[in-house]
N, C-alpha and C positions, 0 to 999 in steps of 0.2 A: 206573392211578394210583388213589389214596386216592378221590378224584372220581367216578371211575368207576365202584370198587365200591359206593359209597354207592347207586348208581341201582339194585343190583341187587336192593339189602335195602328197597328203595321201597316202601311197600305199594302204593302203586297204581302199575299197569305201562305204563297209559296216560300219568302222571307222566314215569316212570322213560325213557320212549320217546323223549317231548319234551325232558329235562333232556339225556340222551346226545347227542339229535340236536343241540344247541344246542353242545354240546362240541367235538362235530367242526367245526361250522362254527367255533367259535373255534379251534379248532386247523389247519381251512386258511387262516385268514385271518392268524393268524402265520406259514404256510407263507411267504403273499404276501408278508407283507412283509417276510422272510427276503429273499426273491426280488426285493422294488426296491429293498433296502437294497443287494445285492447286483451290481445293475445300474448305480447310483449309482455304489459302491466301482471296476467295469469301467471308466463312464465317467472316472472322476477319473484311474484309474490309464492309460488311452489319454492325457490330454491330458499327463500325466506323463512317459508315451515319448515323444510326439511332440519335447515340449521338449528333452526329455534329449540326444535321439539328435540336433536341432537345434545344439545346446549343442556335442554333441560334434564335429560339420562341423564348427562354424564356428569352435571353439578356439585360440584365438591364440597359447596356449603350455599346458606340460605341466599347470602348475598347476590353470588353466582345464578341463582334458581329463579333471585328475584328480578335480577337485569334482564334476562334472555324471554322469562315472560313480560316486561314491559315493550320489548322488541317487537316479541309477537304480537301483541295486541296493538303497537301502533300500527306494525305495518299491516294488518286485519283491518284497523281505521281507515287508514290507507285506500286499502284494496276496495273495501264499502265503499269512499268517498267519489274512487275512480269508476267504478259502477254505475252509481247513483247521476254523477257527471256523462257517460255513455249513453246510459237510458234516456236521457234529457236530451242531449246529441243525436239519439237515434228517431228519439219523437221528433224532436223538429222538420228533422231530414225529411224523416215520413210523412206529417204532412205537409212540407215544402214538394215532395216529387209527387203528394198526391193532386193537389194545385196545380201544378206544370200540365201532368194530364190529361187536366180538367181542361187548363186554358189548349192542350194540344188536340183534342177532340175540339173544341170548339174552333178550330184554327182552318183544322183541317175539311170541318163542316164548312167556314166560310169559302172556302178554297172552290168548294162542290157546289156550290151555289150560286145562283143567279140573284144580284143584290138588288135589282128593284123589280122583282115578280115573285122573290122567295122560294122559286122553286129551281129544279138541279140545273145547270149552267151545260155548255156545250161541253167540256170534259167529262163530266160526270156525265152526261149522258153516254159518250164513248167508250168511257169504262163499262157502266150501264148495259148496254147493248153487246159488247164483244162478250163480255161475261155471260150474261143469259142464251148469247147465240151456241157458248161452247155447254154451256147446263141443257139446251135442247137436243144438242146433236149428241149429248152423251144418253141423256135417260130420251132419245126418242117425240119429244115431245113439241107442239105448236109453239110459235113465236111471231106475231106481227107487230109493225111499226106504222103507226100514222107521223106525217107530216102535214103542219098546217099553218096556212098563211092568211094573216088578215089583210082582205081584200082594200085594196087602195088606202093601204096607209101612210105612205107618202102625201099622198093626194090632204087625208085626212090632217097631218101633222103640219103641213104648210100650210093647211087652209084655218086652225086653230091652235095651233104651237106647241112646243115639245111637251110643255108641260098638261098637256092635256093628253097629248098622245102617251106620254108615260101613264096616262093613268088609263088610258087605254088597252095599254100591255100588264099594268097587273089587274088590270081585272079579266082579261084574259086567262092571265095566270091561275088568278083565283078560281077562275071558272074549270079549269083542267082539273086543280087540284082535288076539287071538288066533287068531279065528274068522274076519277080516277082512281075508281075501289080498287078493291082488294091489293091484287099485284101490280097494275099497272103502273109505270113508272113516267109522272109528265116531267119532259126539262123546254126549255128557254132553246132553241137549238141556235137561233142569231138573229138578231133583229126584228121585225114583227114575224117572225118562222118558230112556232114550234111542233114540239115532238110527243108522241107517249111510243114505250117501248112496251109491250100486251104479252109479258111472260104466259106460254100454254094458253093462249088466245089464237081461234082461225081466224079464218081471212070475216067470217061473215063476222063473230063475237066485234073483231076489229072493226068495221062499219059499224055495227049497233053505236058504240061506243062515239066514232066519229058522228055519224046523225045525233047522238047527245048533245056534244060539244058544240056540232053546228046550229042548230036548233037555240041550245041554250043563251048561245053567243047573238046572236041575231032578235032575241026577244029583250033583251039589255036595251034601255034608251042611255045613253051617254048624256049627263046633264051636270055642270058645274055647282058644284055645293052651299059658295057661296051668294052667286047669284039667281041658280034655279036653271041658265041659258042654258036651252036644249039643242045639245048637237047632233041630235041623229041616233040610229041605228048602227052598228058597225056589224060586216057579216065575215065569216071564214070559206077560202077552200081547202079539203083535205084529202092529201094522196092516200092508201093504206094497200098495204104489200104485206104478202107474208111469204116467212123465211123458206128457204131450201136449202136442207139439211146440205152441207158441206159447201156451200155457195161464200163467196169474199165478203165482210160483212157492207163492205163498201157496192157492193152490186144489188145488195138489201136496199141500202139507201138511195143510191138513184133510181129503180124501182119506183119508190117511194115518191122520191122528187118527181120523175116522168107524170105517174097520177095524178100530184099537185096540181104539175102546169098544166095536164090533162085538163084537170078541172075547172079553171081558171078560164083557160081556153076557151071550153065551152059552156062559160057565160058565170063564171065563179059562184058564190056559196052554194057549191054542191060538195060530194061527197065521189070521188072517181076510184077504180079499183086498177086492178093490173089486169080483173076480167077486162074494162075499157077498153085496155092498153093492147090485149090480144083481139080485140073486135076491130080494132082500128088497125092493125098491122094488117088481120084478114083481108079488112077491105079491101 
């Protein structure tokens, strides 16, 4: 419906989420009362027969026999026509609340998503991660997290402008996406920072994966479309930590983040671990 699509052009998705939801609830509550309008019409039309079929026993002559059955087959008319109007009623509904749905998965999908990389936004990675952290700790199982930052993209973005550095984050993106079989999970974590969360991935699976990213990301030449003008190479660094079982999930992350600047630190597009992190406390 006209309603419907309005929610989709919402700016805000969190809006857009609640206005849907509130639709379908008015659209099952006309369901209902389709359905005791309908119950009503039942009832009326039972005390209808009863009399009728009454009427017709106890008829004293034809005239009598013949009124009580034209009764009964109007109000039979009747009862069909209210039916038939129902049924019509009930289709509509149905596919009006199937639509709502549609447009509330799809609402809710925008909401989880990061809008110029396509792929899961900081929220959803949040969810993302606490949820898998308590799926680890219940069936026993690995879980690591990369974090990853393209290396001087400020630098990059004021030396060639946003719109080039936007296209530098999704192909980024692209390239996570890409890079990020099976379970793994990439989002947008903020700003040129992103993330994969490596459901039943160790600590090494997690490196492999980050040396893909890096690797792949660094063999990219960044080159304008419509002129050919070649801007370079862009390279990543990536923290990658894995989970301990009953650990904050927020102690996972900075972990994580430490490796980052680890890495960065020491001379960026590499690949640091939280092995680093304890060889350098050692020291």
């Amino acid at each position: 419906s006209d309603d419907a699509a309005q929610f989709l052009s919402a700016a805000d998705p969190a809006t857009a989420v609640h206005d849907t939801s509130r639709k379908i609830e008015e659209s099952v509550s006309t369901v209902l009362g389709f359905m005791s309008a309908a119950t009503g019409c039942a009832a009326t039309y039972g005390e209808s027969l009863e009399s009728n079929l009454g009427a017709m026993a106890n008829a004293e002559n034809l005239d009598s026999l013949r009124r009580a059955v034209e009764t009964l087959v109007a109000d039979t008319k009747g009862m069909a026509a209210q039916n038939s109007l129902l049924r019509d009623r009930l289709a509509d509904s149905s596919n009006e609340i199937q639509t709502l749905r549609e447009h509330l998965e799809s609402v809710q999908q925008e909401a989880m998503t990061d809008a110029l990389t396509g792929i899961a936004n900081r929220k959803s990675f949040d969810a993302t991660l606490l949820h898998e952290a308590e799926h680890a700790l219940e069936k026993g199982s690995h879980l690591s997290l990369l974090l990853g930052d393209i290396d001087h993209f400020k630098r990059f973005n004021d030396t060639y402008g946003h719109q080039v550095g936007d296209q530098v984050l999704k192909l980024v993106g692209m390239i996570l996406k890409q890079s990020a079989t099976g379970s793994a999970k990439p989002a947008r974590y903020g700003g040129e920072e992103f993330a994969i969360v490596m459901p039943r991935a160790d600590l090494s699976q997690a490196v492999t994966l980050a040396e893909t990213v890096r690797t792949t990301v660094a063999s990219k030449r960044i080159r304008k479309k419509s002129t050919g003008e070649d801007f370079g190479n862009i390279t990543m660094s990536i923290g990658a930590a894995q989970f301990k079982p009953g650990e904050p999930i927020a102690d996972l992350i900075q972990r994580a983040d430490e490796c980052l600047y680890h890495a960065k630190n020491a001379g960026r597009k590499q690949v640091a671990t939280e092995h680093e992190l304890q060889a350098v406390v050692s020291d």
